[in-house]
Phi, psi and omega in degrees: 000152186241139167209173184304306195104029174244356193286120180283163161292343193210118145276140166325084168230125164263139196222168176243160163265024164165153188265176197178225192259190172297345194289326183276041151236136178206159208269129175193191202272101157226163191280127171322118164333134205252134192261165191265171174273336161265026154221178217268097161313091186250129166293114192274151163224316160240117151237159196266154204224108178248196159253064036010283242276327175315298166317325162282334187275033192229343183139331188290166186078003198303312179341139156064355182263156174217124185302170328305168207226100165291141194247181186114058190311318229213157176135170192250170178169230212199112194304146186230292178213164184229138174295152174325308209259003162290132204230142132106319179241181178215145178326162170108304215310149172249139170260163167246181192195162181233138183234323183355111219346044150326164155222044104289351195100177184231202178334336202255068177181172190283349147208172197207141196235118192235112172310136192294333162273028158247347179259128163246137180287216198243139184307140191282003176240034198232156168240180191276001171305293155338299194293329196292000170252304208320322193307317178275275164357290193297309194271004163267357189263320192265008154296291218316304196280340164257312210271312188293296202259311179085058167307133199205176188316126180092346175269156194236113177273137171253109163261131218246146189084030193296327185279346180279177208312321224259347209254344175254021145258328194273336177281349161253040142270328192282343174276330141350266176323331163101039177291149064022076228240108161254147205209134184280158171226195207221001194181144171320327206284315169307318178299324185275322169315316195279330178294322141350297180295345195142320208307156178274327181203134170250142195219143190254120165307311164312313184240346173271134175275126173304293182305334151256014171262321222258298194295301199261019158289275193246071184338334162255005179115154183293164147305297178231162184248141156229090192282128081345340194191144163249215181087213186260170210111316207301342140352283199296359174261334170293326179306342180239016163252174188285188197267109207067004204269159142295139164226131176267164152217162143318157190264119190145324201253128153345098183239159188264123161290334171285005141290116189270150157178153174331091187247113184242163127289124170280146169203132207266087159211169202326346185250324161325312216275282191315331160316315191298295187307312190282346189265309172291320169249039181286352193204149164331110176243169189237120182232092179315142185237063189297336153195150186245134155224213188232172183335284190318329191264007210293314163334286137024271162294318156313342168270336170294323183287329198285350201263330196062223212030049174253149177270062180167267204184118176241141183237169194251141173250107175252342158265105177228125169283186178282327154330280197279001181251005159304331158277354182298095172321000000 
């Protein structure tokens, strides 16, 4: 095994002992991971706090876990030590990581041991603030834009749920692509975001018709659709593609069955991951940070993911100076 030689026996984490509401994380002590010969020692720095991680702490996903249980799909951080059979990264190094039902645990501790095709470096134009919501987001925004829809120059996407974490990464991947992108929010507030991010037209959903706002974006209707959010409405997004058009969604989101569409997943390996990078620093990219905390709040932020309406992305700050935890909502 290779390491700095600073990795403790015991570290900081919260976790929970049974599932439930936000009430069941809670902060303590557990002993560092023990590493595999294919895996990643990560110095956590930023994790990213999504609706996954809600889910899982509500249960889903349960198979093979055992309390205590660290949550924490997604984040960044700082290589600490690497198993004997890992090629390709070296201590120091800074990373993103997919944690999704490790069953070691995840992000919302002070390190975290991870298969090495789940660990990247970090995109380079990017910081660990930034980074630590991308791994999951990001690689469910560039399945939905590439692998679901095969978005290319000229096509006009209708992106619907545009402000959460996977929807202000995917609308500038789909401009990336050179796509043609109108995209929905829940409040005006939203609206001004997504044109901020790139969007060609933004629309409030409270008060705007998708569909004829979507007809006069694109008179014959969008080419594709990327639903982010079901429930009700989604009607009005088969109303606004074309006649042959597509529509995906994530595996997770509320779907009608008698509407067809596309249901993926982002999967996290080493070719996703480098599609990912390259696509974020090919250009200025923007990772709205709608609210930051600290270890000790990580409950917190789960009730703030739980309220919904964010405009961005919220993150757990887990190496946070006194500096730095001054910025922490």
């Amino acid at each position: 095994m290779r390491t700095d030689g600073t990795v403790p026996r015991f570290m900081r984490a919260v976790a929970i002992d049974a599932f439930g509401g936000p009430e069941r994380l809670v902060a303590r002590e557990l002993r560092v991971p023990e590493l595999d010969a294919n895996e990643v020692l990560i110095r956590v720095d930023t994790a990213g706090v999504g609706i996954w991680d809600a889910k899982m702490r509500r249960g889903a996903f349960s198979r093979g876990k055992a309390f205590p249980l660290v949550l924490g799909a997604e984040g960044s951080g700082t290589i600490a030590s690497l198993g004997d059979d890992v090629q390709g990264l070296s201590v120091g190094d800074a990373v993103i990581g997919y944690a999704y039902g490790d069953r070691k645990g995840g992000f919302y501790a002070d390190y975290v041991a991870l298969r090495a095709e789940h660990v990247a470096p970090m995109p380079r134009t990017l910081e660990f603030r930034e980074a630590g919501p991308i791994p999951v987001a990001g690689l469910t925004a560039l399945a939905g834009i590439d692998d679901a829809l095969g978005l290319r120059a000229g096509t006009a996407v209708l992106i619907h749920g545009a402000t959460g974490s996977v929807g202000v990464m995917a609308v500038q991947l789909a401009k990336r692509r050179g796509a043609r992108v109108i995209a929905t929010a829940r409040d005006r507030e939203g609206v001004e975001l997504l044109r901020a991010l790139g969007a060609d037209a933004a629309l409030d959903t409270h008060h705007d018709d998708v569909a004829a706002v979507a007809r006069t974006f694109a008179p014959h209707g969008v080419d594709a659709v990327l639903a982010l959010a079901g429930g009700l409405g989604v009607e009005r997004l088969a109303a606004a593609l074309r006649d042959g058009g597509t529509i995906a969604r994530p595996n997770g989101v509320e779907w009608p069955s008698e509407i067809a569409a596309i249901a993926f997943d982002g999967v996290p390996n080493p070719a996703a991951f480098a599609r990912l990078s390259a696509a974020i620093d090919e250009a200025p990219f923007a990772v709205p940070i709608a609210a930051m905390y600290s270890l000790d709040d990580t409950a917190e932020a789960h009730r703030r993911l739980e309220r919904r309406r964010i405009h961005g992305t919220i993150v757990v700050v887990v190496d946070a100076t006194e500096d730095a935890l001054e910025e922490v909502a």
